[in-house]
Each structure stands twice: as C-alpha cells, then as structure tokens.
C-alpha positions in Angstrom: 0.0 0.0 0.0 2.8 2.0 0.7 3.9 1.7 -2.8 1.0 2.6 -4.3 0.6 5.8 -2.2 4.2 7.1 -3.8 3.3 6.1 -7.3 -0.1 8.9 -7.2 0.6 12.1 -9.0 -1.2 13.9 -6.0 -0.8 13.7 -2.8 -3.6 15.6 -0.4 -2.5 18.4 2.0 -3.5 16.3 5.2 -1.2 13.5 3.4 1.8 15.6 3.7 0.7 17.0 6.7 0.7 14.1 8.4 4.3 13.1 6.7 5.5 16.6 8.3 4.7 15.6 11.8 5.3 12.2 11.6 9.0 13.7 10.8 9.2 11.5 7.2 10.4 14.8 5.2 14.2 13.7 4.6 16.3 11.5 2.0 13.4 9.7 1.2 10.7 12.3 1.2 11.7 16.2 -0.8 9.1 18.8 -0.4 10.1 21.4 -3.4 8.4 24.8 -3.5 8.2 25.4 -7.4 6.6 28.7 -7.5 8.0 31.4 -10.0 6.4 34.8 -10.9 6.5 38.0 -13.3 9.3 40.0 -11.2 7.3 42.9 -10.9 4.3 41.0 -9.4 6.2 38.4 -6.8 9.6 37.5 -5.6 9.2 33.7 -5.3 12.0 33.2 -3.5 11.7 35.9 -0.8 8.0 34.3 -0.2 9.8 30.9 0.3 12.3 32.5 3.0 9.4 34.6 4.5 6.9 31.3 5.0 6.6 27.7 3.4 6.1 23.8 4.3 8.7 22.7 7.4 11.4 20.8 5.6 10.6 22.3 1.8 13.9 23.7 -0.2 13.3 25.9 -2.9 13.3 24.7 -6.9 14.5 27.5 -8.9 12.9 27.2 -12.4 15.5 29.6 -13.5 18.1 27.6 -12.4 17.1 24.6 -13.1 16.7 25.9 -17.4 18.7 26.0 -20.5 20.1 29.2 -19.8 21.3 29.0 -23.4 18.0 29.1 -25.2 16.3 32.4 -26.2 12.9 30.8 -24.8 11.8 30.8 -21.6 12.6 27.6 -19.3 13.7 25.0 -21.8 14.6 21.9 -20.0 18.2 22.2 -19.1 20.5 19.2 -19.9 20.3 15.8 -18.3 23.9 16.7 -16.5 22.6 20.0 -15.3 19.3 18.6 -14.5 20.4 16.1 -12.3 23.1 17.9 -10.4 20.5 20.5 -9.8 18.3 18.6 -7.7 20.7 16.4 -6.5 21.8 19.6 -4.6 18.5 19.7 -3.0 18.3 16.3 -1.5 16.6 14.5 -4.0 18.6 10.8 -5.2 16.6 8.2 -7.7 14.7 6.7 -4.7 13.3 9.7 -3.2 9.5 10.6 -3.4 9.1 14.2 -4.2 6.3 16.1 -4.0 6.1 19.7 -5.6 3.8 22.9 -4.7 3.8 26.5 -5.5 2.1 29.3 -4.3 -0.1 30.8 -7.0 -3.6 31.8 -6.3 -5.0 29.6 -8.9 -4.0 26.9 -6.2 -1.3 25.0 -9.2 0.5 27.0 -11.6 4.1 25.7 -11.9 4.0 22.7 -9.9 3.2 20.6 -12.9 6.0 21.9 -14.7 8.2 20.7 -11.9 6.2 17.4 -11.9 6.8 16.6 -15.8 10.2 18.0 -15.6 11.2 14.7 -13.0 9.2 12.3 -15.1 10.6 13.6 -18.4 14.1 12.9 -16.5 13.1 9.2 -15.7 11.8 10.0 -12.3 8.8 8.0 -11.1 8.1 8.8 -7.8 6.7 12.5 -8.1 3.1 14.2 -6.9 1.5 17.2 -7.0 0.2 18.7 -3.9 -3.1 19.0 -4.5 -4.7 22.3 -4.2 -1.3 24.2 -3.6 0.2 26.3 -0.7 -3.1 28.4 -1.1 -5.0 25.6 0.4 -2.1 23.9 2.9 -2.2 27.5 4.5 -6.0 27.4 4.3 -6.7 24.5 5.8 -4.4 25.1 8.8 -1.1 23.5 8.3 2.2 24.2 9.6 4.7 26.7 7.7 7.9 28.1 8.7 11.0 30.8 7.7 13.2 28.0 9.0 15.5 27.5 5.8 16.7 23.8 5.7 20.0 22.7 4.1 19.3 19.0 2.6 22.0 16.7 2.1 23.5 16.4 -1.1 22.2 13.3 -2.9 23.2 11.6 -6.2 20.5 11.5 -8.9 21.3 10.0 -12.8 19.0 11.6 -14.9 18.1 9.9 -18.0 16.1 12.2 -20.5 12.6 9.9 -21.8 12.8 11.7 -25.5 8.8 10.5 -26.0 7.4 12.9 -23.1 9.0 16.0 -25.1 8.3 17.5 -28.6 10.7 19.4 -30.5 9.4 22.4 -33.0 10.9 20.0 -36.2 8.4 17.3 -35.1 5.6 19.5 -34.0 6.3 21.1 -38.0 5.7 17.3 -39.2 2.7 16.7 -37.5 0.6 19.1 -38.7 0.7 17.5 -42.2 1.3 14.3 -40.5 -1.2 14.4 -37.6 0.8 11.9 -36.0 -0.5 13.1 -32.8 -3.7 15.0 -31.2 -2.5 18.3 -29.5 -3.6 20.9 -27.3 -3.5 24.1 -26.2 -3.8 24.8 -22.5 -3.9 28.8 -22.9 -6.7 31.1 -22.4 -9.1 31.2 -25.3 -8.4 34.7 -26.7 -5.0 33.7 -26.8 -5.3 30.4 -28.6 -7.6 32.4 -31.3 -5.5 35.2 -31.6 -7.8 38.0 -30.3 -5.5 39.0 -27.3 -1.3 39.5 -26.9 0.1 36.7 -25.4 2.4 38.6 -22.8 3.4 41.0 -25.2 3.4 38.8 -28.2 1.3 38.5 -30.7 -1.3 34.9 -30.8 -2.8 32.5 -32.3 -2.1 29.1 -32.7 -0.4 25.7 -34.2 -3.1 24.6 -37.1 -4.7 21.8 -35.4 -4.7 22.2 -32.2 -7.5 21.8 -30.1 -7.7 24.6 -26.8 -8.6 23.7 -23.2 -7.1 26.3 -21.0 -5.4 24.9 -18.0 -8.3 26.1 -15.5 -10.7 24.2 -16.7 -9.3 21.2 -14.8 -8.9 23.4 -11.5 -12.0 23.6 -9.1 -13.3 27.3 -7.4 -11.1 26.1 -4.7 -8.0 25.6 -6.7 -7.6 21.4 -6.5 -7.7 19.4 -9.2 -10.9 18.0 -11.0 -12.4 14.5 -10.4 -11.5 12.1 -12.9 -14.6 11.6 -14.0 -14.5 15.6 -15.0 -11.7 15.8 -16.1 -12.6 12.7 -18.9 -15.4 14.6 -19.4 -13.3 17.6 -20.0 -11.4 15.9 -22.6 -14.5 14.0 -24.0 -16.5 17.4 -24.7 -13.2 18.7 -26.9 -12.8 15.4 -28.6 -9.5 13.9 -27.4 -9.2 10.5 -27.7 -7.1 9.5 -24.7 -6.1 6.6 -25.6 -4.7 8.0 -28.7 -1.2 9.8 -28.9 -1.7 13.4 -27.5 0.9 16.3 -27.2 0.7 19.4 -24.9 1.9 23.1 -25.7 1.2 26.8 -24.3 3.1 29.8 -23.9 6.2 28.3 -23.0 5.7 24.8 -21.9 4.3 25.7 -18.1 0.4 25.1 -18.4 1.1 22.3 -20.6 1.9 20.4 -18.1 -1.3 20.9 -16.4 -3.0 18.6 -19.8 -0.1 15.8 -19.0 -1.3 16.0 -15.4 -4.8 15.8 -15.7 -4.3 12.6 -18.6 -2.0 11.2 -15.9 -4.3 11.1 -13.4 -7.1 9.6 -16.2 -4.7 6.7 -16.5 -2.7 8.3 -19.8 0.9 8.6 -18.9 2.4 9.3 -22.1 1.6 12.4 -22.7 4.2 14.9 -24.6 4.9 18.5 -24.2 6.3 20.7 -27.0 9.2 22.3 -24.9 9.6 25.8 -27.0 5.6 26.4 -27.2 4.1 29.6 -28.6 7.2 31.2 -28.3 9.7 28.8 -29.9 6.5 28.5 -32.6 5.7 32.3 -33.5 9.7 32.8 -34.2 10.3 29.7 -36.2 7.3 28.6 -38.1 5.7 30.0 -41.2 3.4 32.6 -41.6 0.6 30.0 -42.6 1.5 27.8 -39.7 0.0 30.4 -37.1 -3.3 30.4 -37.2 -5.1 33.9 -35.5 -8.4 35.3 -36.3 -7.0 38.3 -35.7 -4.9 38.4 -39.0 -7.7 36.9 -40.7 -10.2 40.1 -39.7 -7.5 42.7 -40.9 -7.6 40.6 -44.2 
C-alpha cells in the first residue's frame, strides 16, 4: 500500500501534513516549492524565505533551465538537471512532491512534476490544491530555511514525453498526434497579446485552458470531470496526444490531468508559442485576428 501511495501524482494536504509531523520529510521524502512569478508582481523566492512547508527547499525554475536558449525555461540538460536537484536532496529513490504558491492553487508545480518524469523520475506528486489551500486548511509553515543533504541522482532524459518544433512542424501534415493548447481562449484564437506577443495558434490544435481542470477552490478535478473535460473537446485518450502553451508551463497541467485519467504518455512541445511564432511560417499560425485585418 505503501507503494501505491508514492506512485499517485497527487498527494492531499493532510497526506503531507501528516508526513510533516510524523517527521518523514528527509532523504526519502523532498518537499520542493516550485513557484515562479512575473518579477514585478512576486519575488518567489523571498516568499519561500518569509513562509513555506517545514522541511521544503526551494526549486528555482531559473536555475534549473537552459540558460542558453532564447525561450523561456527549456529543460536544461540531463547533467545540469540532475546535479541540480541532487543539490537539494533529491537521489533516484526519493518521493518528491512539488507545490507552489499561485492563487489559482497550481501553476508551476506541474512543470516541476513533468520535468522529473521527463528525467526518468517516477516517484513525483503534485500537492493537491497548492500552498493556497495547505495555508488554508491550517497547516504548519515556517521561515526556518533547511539545508538537505547532497544526494546523487542520474537523470536519463525519456525523448517520447517531449516535442521538439521540427516534429511539431511534421505533424501538422502528418497528424501523427492529437494536441492541445492549455492557454486562455483569446490567446489560442489570436484576439489578445500573449504577454506582449502576438497569438494565435499551431493549425490543429485543439484549446482547453489549464483552469478548466482546476476547481473554485484551486484542487484538481475528479477524474470523471476531467474525462469529461477531454471528452466534450474530442481527445481520444487513448490515442497519442501532445501538450503546448506559452512556453511549456500550463502544458503540463494537460499531461497531469491525462496522468491522473490513467494516460501517462503524454508529450509537451518544450519551446511552445514562443519557440512556434519565431520559427514557423506565416501560414502555420493560425489567429483570427490576422484573418479580420484581411
């Protein structure tokens, strides 16, 4: 039972509550805060110092990136990858389990989440509902910084849960594989900037914005909504399915929510909107914006 409990890609706030007190939070349990926002809004890691889970380090998307890419948090290399997280306690056989503290309840957490399974780690959940709700329902947080012992992790990239922009180019001749498009609607049709750029989106694509699997209260859907979800916008689950936004953040809410239906293949094009709009061709973007100025 045990097993079966590490192998969930959530894990409930009274779960890890309980984990916190019964003093499990160590080399075989990592607690990593995953939160990242626009500079002028938040400083996520002065919010981390200030207050977070007893025991939880701090993962630094912007560290843990390829700082070498003109997009915005590329995976970083396997080497870089696993020495990065290796420096916050976390070895092949540790459970990890990844929040952050965005008022929608889960923003970047399930980056964080695919970014370990895309590295060949297994045994990684989502806390479920966020800090929002951990802080809400009355658990412990601290400004006590910890300093986790060093651990060794080999990370071994799994090339099928990531997309490059050559084979997302292919597909849409190809339509090798379903995909679709966690941003807002307006910027999936092109009728609002995408953070300053202009929208649209990759020609067969199919949008549900990442909310729609979120509750009022900011946990995740029940399965049975969330199938129903993908059943209204006519993805086949069982069929191969690839997952893009902005820049490869909210995708990862579409891989989580198939996870949790049972679909753990799911892909995310890395680069996203922002690799696409620079790279493809002008008739590869589709916007009904340029279409109404035609």
């Amino acid at each position: 039972m045990a097993r079966q409990s590490l192998s969930r890609a959530l894990v409930t706030a009274s779960w890890l509550a309980e984990a916190v007190r019964a003093g499990r939070v160590g080399a075989g349990l990592r607690v990593l805060d995953a939160s990242w926002y626009p500079p002028k809004e938040r400083n996520a890691r002065q919010e981390f110092k200030e207050r977070h889970i007893p025991g939880a380090s701090f993962f630094d998307i912007e560290e843990c990136r390829d700082k070498s890419s003109p997009y915005d948090f590329m995976l970083p290399s396997e080497s870089h990858f696993a020495d990065y997280v290796g420096g916050l306690g976390v070895s092949n056989d540790t459970h990890v389990v990844v929040y952050d503290g965005d008022e929608v309840g889960t923003f970047y957490a399930p980056r964080a989440w695919w970014m370990f399974r895309a590295f060949g780690h297994k045994e990684v959940s989502v806390l479920n509902g966020g800090f929002k709700n951990w802080v809400k329902e009355g658990h412990p947080v601290t400004a006590e910084v910890t300093q986790p012992t060093p651990a060794v992790f080999k990370a071994t990239l799994n090339r099928a849960l990531v997309k490059t922009f050559e084979e997302m180019v292919q597909n849409v001749s190809s339509l090798n594989f379903q995909v679709v498009d966690s941003r807002p609607e307006g910027r999936f049709r092109g009728t609002e900037l995408d953070q300053g750029l202009e929208s649209g989106h990759i020609p067969g694509a199919v949008n549900i914005p990442f909310h729609s699997f979120l509750s009022e209260t900011g946990h995740e859907k029940s399965i049975e909504e969330i199938q129903e979800i993908f059943r209204e916008k006519k993805v086949d689950l069982s069929k191969p399915l690839t997952a893009t936004c902005r820049k490869g953040v909210t995708a990862c809410q579409i891989a989580l929510a198939a996870f949790l239906c049972g679909k753990r293949d799911v892909a995310v094009y890395d680069g996203s909107w922002s690799e696409w709009f620079h790279r493809a061709p002008p008739h590869y973007k589709v916007t009904e914006l340029k279409r109404s100025k035609a």
